[in-house]
C-alpha positions, -999 to 999 in steps of 0.1 A, spaced: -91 -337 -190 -60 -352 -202 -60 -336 -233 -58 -301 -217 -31 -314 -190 -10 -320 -219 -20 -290 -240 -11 -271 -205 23 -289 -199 34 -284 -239 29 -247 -233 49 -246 -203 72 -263 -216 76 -242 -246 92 -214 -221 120 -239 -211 140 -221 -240 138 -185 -236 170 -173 -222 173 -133 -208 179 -108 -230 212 -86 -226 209 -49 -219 228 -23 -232 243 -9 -200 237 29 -208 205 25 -215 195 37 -182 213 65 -184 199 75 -217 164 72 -210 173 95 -179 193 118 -202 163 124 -224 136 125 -201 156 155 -177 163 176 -212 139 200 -216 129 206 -251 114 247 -260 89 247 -286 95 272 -306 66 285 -334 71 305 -362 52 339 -357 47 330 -394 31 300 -384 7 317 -352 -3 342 -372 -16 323 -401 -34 302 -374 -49 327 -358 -56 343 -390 -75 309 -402 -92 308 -368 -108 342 -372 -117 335 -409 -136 306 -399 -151 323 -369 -165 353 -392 -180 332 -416 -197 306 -388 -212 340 -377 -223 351 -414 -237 321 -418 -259 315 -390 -271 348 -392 -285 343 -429 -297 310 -427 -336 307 -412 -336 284 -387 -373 284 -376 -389 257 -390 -430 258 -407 -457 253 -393 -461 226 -413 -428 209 -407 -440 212 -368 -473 192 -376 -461 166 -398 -432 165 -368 -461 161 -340 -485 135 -362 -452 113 -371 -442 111 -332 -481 111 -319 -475 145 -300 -507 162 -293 -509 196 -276 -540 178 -251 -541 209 -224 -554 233 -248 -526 256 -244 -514 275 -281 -477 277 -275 -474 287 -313 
């Protein structure tokens, strides 16, 4: 327990030395400056439309490609599916 008393009273006393810092006086004011300026952002219509130009691009071809890829899956991807996780269709009911 001593050990720690004085590991405790070393690091208090290590803050002895710290004196306050000194503030620029206008610093207040300059934060307030700043923060009551209101800034416009301004895009290029150069800029929006070669966004929106990207944005339909990719939007077209996420369409073209869902629409040719087959997304149904085999019947025999669906029973190697069921055996691997034990599911078995025990009500008798054919819901292919």
């Amino acid at each position: 327990m001593i050990a720690k008393d004085k590991w405790l009273n070393e690091i208090q006393n290590s803050l002895n030395g710290i004196q306050s810092v000194e503030v620029n006086p206008y610093l207040y004011s300059k934060i307030l400056n700043r923060i009551g300026r209101k800034q416009e952002i301004v895009v290029p219509i150069k800029w929006a439309f070669l966004s929106a130009s990207a944005f339909l691009l990719l939007f077209i071809l996420n369409i073209f490609i869902f629409k040719s890829v087959n997304n149904s899956p085999s019947k025999e991807d669906l029973k190697a599916l069921s055996t691997t996780f034990k599911l078995f269709n025990e009500n008798n009911v054919n819901y292919n």
